[in-house]
Each structure stands twice: as C-alpha cells, then as structure tokens.
C-alpha positions as a Markdown table, in Angstrom:
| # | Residue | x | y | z |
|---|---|---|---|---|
| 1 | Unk | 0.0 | 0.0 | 0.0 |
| 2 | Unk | 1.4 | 3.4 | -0.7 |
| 3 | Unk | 0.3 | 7.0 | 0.8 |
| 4 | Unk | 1.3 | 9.6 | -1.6 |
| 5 | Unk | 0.6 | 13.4 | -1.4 |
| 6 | Unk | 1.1 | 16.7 | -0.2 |
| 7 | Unk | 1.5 | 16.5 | 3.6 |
| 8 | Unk | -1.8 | 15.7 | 5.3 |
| 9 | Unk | -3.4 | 14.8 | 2.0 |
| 10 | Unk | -2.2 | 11.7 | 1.4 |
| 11 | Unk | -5.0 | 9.0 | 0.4 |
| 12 | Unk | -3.9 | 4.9 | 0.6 |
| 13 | Unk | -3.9 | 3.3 | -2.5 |
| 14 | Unk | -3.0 | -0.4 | -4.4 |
| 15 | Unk | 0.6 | -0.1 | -5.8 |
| 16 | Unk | 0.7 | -3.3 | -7.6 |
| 17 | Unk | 4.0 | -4.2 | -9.7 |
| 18 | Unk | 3.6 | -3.2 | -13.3 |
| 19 | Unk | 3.3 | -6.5 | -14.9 |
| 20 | Unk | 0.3 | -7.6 | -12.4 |
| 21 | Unk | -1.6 | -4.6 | -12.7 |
| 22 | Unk | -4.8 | -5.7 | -14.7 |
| 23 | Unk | -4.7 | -8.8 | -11.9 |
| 24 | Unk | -6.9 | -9.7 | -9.3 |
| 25 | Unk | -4.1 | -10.4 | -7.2 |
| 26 | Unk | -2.7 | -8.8 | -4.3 |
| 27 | Unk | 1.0 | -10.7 | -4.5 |
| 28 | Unk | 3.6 | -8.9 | -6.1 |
| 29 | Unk | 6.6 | -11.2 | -5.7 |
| 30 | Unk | 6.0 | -14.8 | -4.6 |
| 31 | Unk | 8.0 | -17.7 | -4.3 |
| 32 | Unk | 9.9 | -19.8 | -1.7 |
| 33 | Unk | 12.7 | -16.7 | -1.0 |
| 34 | Unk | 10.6 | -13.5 | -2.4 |
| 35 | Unk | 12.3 | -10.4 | -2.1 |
| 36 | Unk | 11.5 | -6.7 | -1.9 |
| 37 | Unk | 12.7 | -3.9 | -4.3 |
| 38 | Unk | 11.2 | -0.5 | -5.0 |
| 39 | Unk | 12.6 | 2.9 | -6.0 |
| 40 | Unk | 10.3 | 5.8 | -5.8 |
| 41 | Unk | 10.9 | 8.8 | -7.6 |
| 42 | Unk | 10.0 | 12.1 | -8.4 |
| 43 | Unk | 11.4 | 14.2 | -10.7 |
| 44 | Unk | 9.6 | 17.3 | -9.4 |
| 45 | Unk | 11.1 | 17.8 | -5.9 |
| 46 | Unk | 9.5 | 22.1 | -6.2 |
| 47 | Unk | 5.9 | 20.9 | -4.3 |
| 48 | Unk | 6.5 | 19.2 | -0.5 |
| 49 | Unk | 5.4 | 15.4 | -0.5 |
| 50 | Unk | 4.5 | 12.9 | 1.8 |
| 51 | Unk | 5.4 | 9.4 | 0.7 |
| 52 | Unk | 4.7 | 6.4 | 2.7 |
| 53 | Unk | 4.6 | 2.4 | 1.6 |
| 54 | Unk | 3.6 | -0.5 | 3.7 |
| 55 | Unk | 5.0 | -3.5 | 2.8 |
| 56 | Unk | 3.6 | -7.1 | 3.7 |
| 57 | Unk | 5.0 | -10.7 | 4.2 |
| 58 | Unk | 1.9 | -12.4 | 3.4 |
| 59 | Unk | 1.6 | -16.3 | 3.2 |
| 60 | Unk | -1.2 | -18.5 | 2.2 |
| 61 | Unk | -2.2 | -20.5 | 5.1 |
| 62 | Unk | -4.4 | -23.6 | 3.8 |
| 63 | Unk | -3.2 | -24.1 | 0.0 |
| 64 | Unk | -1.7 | -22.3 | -2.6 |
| 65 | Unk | -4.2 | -23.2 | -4.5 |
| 66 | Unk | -6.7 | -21.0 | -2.3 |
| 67 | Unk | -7.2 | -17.7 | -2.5 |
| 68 | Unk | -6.5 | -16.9 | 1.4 |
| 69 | Unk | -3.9 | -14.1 | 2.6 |
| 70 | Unk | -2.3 | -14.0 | 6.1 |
| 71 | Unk | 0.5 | -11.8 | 7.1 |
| 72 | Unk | 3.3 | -12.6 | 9.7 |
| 73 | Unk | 5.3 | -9.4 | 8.8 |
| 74 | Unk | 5.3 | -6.1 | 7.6 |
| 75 | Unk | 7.1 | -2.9 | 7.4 |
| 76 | Unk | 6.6 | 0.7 | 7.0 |
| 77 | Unk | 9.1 | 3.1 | 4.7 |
| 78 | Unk | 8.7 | 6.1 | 2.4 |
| 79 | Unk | 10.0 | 9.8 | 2.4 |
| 80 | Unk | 9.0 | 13.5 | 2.1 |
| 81 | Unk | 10.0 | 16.1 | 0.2 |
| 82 | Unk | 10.4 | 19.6 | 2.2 |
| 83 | Unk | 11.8 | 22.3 | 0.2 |
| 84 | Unk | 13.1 | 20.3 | -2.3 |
| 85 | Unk | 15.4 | 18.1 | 0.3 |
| 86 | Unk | 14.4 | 14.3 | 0.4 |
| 87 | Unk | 13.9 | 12.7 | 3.9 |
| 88 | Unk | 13.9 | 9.0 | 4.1 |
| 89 | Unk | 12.2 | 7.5 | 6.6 |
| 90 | Unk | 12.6 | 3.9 | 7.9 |
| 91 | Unk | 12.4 | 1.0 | 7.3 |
| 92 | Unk | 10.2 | 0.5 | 10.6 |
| 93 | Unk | 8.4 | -2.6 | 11.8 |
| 94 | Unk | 4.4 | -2.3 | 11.6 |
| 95 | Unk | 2.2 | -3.8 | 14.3 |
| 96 | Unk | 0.0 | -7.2 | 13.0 |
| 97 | Unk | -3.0 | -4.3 | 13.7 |
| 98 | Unk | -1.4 | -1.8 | 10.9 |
| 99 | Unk | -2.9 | -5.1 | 8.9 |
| 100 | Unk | -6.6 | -4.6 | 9.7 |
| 101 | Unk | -6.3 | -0.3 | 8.7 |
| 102 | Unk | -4.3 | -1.6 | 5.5 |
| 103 | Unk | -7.7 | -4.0 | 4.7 |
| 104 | Unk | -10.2 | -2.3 | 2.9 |
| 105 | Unk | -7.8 | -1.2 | 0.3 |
| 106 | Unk | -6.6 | -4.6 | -0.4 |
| 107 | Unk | -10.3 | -5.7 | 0.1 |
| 108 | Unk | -11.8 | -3.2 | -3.0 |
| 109 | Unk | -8.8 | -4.0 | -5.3 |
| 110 | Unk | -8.6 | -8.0 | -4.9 |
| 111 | Unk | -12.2 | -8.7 | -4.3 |
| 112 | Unk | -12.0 | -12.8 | -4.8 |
| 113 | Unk | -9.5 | -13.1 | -2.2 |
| 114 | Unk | -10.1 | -13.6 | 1.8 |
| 115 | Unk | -8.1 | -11.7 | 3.8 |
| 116 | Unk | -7.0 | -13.0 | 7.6 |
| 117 | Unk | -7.3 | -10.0 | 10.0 |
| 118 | Unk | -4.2 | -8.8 | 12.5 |
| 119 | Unk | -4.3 | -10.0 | 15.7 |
C-alpha cells in the first residue's frame, strides 16, 4: 500500500508491480525466497510530498491453491520532500494491527480473495 501526497493529503492506495496490474491479485513477488525492491521517484522535488509504503509478508495459510492471505510481517518506509530536500524514513516494523487499517484497500482491489485480520 502506498500513501502519496502533499503532507496531510495523502489517500492509501494499491501499488501493484507493473506487470500484475490488470490482476486480481494482491501478490507482487511470490516464491519460496521472495524479495522486496522498489525505487520511488520524483522528478519534481518544487511541491512538498508525503510518501509512505507498507509493505507485507503475506503467506497462504491452507493451500496455494486457495485464495487466502495472512500476514506474519510487515514494514513501513517512504520519504517527504520539504523544500526540495528528500527525507527517508525507515524501514520501521508495523504492528499485526497496521494489517486490519491496510484491509479495505486490499479488500476493493482484490475482491475474490479472503483476507485473515491482524491480531
């Protein structure tokens, strides 16, 4: 999930990898040792900018076959712009409750899939 605008603005949002976008699928890397990569930019650095992503270690708990979605792990990073001076912040830890708040976004976009809530 990404937050993206100028600060206090920012509205959450699906940020699916290119190739899956037309998918109803809320994976973007999967596999047996997935890994993480992303490089945000703006070219415009004039207008102030809030930019914040969570991302999730998510697992499917009764098959793979299913269309289930748990997550053990996640973790918060972005950056602003102030000024035209980049700021990046994190990577932090998110709580298993960040989960639930991050739901209804993954819930609209990926509508055949059941999502396990945070605990």
């Amino acid at each position: 999930m990404v937050w993206s605008g100028p600060p206090g603005t920012s509205a959450g949002e699906f940020d699916p990898w290119a190739p899956f976008a037309a998918l109803d699928l809320p994976y973007c890397w999967f596999g047996f040792a997935p890994e993480l990569f992303d490089t945000p930019f703006r070219g415009d650095r004039s207008r102030d900018l809030d930019w914040e992503a969570h991302s999730w270690l998510c697992t499917s708990p009764g098959s793979l076959l299913s269309r289930e979605v748990a997550v053990p792990a996640g973790l918060r990073w972005g950056f602003q712009i102030r000024a035209g001076e980049v700021v990046i912040a994190g990577p932090s830890a998110l709580e298993s409750l960040a989960w639930n708040s991050d739901l209804p976004i993954l819930e609209q976009r990926c509508p055949n899939w059941r999502f396990a809530r945070g605990r």
